[in-house]
C-alpha positions as CSV (number, residue, x, y, z in Angstrom):
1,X,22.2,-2.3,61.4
2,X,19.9,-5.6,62.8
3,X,20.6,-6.0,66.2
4,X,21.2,-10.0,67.2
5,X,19.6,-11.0,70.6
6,X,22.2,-12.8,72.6
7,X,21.3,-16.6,72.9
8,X,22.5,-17.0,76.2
9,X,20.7,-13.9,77.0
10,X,17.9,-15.1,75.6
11,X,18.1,-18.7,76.9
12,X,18.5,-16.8,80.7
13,X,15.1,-15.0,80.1
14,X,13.6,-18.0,79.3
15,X,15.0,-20.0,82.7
16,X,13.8,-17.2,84.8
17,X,10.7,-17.1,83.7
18,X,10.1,-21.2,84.2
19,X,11.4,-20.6,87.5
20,X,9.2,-18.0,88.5
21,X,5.9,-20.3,87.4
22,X,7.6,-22.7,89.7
23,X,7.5,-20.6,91.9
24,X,3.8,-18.9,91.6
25,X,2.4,-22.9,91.6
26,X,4.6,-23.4,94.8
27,X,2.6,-20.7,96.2
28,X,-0.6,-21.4,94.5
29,X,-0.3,-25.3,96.1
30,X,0.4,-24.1,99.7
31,X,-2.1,-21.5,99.8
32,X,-4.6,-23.8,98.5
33,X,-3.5,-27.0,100.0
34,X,-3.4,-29.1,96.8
35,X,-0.2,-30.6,97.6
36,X,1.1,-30.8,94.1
37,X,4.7,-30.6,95.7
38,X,6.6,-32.6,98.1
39,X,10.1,-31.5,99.1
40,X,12.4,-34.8,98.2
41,X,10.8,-35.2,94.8
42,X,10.9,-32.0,93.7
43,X,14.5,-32.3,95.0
44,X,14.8,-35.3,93.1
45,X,13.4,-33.6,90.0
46,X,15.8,-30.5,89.9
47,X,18.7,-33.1,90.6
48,X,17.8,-34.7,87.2
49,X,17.2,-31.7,85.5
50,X,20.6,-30.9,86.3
51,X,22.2,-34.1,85.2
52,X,19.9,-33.8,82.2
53,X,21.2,-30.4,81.2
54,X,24.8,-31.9,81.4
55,X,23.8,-34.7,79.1
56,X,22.7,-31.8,76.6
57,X,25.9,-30.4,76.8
58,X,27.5,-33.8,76.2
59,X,25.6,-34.7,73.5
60,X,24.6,-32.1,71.2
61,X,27.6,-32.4,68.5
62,X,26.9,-35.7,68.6
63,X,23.0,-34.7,68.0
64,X,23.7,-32.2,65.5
65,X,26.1,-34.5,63.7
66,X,23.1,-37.1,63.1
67,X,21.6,-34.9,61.5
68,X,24.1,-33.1,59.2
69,X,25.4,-36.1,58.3
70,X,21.5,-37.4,56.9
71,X,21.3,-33.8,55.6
72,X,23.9,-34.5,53.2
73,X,22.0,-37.3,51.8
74,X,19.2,-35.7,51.3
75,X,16.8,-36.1,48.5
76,X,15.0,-33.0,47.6
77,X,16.3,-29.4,48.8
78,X,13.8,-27.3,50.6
79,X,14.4,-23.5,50.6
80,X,14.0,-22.0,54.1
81,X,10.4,-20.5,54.4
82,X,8.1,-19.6,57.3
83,X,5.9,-22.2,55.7
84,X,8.7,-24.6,55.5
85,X,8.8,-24.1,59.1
86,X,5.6,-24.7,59.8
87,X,5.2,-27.6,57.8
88,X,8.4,-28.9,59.6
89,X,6.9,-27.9,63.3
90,X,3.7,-29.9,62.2
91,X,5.7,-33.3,60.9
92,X,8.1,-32.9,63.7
93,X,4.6,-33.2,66.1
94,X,3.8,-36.0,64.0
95,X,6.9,-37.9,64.7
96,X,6.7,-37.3,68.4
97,X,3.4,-38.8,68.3
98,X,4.8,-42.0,67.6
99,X,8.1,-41.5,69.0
100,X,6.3,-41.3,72.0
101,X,3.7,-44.0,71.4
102,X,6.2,-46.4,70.9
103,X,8.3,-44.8,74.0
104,X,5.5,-46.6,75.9
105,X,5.1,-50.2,74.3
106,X,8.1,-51.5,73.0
107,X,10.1,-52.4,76.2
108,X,14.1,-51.0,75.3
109,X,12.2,-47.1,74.6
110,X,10.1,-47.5,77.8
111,X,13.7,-48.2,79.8
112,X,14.6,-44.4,78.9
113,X,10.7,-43.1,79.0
114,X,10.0,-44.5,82.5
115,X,11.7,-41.7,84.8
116,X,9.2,-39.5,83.6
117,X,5.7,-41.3,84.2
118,X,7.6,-42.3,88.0
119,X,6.2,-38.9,89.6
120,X,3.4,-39.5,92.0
121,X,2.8,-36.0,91.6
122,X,2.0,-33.0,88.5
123,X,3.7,-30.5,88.6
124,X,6.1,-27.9,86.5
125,X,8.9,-30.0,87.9
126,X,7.7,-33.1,86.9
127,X,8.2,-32.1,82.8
128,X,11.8,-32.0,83.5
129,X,12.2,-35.4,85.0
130,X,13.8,-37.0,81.9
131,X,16.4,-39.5,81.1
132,X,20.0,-38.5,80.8
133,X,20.5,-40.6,77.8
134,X,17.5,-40.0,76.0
135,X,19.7,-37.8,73.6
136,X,21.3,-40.8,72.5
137,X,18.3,-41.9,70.7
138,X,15.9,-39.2,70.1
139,X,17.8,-37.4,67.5
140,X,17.6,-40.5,65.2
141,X,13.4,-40.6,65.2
142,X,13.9,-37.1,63.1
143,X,16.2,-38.7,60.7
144,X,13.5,-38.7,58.1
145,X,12.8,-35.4,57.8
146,X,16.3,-34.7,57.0
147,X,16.6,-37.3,54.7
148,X,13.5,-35.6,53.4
149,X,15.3,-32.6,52.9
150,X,13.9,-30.4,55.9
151,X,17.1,-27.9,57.0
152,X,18.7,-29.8,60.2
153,X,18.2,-26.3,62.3
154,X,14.4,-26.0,61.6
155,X,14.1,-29.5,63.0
156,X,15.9,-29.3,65.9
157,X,14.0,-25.8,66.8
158,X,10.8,-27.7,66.3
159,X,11.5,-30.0,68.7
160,X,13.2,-27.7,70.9
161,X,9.6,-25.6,70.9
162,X,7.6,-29.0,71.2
163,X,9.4,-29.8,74.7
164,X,8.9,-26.3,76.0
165,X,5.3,-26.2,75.1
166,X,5.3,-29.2,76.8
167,X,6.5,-27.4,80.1
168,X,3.2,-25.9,80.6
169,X,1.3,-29.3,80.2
170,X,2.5,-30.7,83.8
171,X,0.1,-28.7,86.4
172,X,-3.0,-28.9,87.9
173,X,-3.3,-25.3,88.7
174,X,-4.8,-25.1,84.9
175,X,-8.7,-27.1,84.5
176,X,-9.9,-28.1,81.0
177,X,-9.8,-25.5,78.3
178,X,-13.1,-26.0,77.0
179,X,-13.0,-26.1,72.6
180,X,-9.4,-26.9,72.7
181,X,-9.1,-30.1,74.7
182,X,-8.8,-32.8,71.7
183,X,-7.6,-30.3,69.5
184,X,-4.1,-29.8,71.0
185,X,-2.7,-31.4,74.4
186,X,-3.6,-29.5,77.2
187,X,-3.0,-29.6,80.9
188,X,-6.3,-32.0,81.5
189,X,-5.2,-34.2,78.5
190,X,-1.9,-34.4,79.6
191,X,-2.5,-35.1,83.5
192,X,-4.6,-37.8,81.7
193,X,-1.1,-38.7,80.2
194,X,0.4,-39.5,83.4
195,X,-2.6,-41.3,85.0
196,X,-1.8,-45.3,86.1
197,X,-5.6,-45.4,85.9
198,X,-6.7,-48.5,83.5
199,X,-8.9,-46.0,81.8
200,X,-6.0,-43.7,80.8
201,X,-2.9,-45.8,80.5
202,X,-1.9,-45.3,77.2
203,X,-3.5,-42.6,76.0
204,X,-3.1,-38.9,74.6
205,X,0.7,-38.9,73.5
206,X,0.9,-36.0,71.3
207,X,3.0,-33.2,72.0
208,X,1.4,-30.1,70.7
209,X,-1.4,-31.2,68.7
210,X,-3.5,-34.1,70.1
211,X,-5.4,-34.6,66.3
212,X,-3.0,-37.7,65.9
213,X,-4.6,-39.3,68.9
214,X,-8.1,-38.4,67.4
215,X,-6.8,-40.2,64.7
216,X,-5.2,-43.3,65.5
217,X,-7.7,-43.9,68.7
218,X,-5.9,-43.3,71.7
219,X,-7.5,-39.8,72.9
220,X,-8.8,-39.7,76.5
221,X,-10.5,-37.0,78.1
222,X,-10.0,-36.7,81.9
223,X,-13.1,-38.1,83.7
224,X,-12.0,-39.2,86.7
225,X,-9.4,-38.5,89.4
226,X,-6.1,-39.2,88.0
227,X,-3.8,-41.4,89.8
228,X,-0.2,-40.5,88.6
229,X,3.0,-42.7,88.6
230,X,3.5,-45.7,87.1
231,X,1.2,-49.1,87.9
232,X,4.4,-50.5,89.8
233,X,3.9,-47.7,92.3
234,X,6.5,-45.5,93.8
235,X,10.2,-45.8,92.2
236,X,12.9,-44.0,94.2
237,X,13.8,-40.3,95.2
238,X,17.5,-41.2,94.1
239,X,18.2,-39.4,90.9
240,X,20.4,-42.6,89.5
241,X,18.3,-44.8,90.6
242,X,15.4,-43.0,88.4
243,X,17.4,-42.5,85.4
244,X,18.9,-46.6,85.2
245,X,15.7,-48.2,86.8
246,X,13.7,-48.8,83.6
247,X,17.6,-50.5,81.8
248,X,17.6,-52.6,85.5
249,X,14.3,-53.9,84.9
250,X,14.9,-54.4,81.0
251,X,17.6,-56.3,81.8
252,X,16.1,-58.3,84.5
253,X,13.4,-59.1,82.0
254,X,15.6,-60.4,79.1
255,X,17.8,-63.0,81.6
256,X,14.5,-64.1,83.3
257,X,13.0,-64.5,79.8
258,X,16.3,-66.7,78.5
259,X,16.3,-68.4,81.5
């Protein structure tokens, strides 16, 4: 008989484990006096993981929906394969890429993208810092692939994996990794990411593989000290205050532009 591996079993191995590198780069940052951490951020950023976990919870039949519902329109019908996997896990990347990419220049994507870039710190608490709406609109970038034909549970594990991997991106405790830096985002490329220097704004948005940056131009190596947070300087330690800010200014933006 095949033996199942609980999910929530599985999903509790997988929070204890994130915690406990939170906990090892806590350590790591004292001992070494790197101050990657400061207590009301970090505060800050478990309070919006929290909310952000909720919104999961709120939104995923709404998520899943979406998608079955584009399933059923589907043009071709691809069997389930590990390569059909793969070749979603890769597209999926591809997507993010500009997902992402446009997440930073077209004003109503950055209101929802902004929370994250607002750390004036890297660190594995920083990866969570994401908006609680955000599920409201990044199901509908994958809509292709359904259309496409791509079963509706391979893409939502491949961007499930994409945001983990992504996890590991947002520390300084890891340097560059030599070969691999241009090939798929790293810690250095990503810390680049974050950077409100003019040299990196902009740059390296991929989420596993940073060949679509090679591609379309916007791959930066780190060079210089990165300055993190966004050009505006310091947001707010108030959870709300990070999640709405970026719709505030939007807002803002569109009445001072009709005036």
């Amino acid at each position: 008989m095949e033996t199942q591996f609980p999910q929530s079993q599985y999903k509790g191995g997988v929070l204890l484990f994130l915690i406990a590198l939170i906990l090892l780069e806590v350590i790591w940052s004292w001992r070494n006096d790197k101050k990657a951490y400061q207590i009301k951020e970090t505060f800050a950023n478990l309070a919006v993981l929290f909310g952000f976990q909720f919104s999961k919870f709120l939104f995923a039949g709404y998520q899943l929906a979406a998608l079955g519902f584009f399933s059923d329109l589907a043009i071709f019908e691809i069997k389930k394969s590990l390569w059909t996997f793969l070749l979603t896990f890769v597209l999926a990347d591809f997507i993010y890429y500009w997902f992402h990419r446009a997440s930073h220049i077209w004003k109503p994507l950055w209101a929802f993208h902004l929370i994250h870039h607002s750390s004036l710190f890297m660190n594995l608490t920083t990866a969570y810092r994401l908006n609680w709406l955000s599920a409201i609109i990044s199901p509908l970038f994958f809509v292709p692939l359904a259309i496409i034909g791509f079963p509706p549970d391979f893409i939502v594990v491949s961007y499930a994996l994409n945001l983990l991997y992504q996890f590991f991106l947002h520390t300084e405790f890891v340097g560059k990794l030599g070969p691999l830096e241009g090939i798929i985002d790293t810690p250095s490329a990503h810390r680049v990411h974050h950077g409100s220097n003019p040299l990196y704004i902009d740059k390296n948005f991929g989420g596993v593989l940073l060949i679509w940056d090679r591609i379309f131009g916007t791959y930066q190596p780190e060079t210089e000290k990165v300055k993190y947070g966004v050009t505006t300087g310091f947001v707010s330690n108030n959870p709300f205050v990070l999640n709405f800010k970026g719709f505030i200014d939007l807002i803002k933006g569109s009445m001072k532009y009709k005036g």
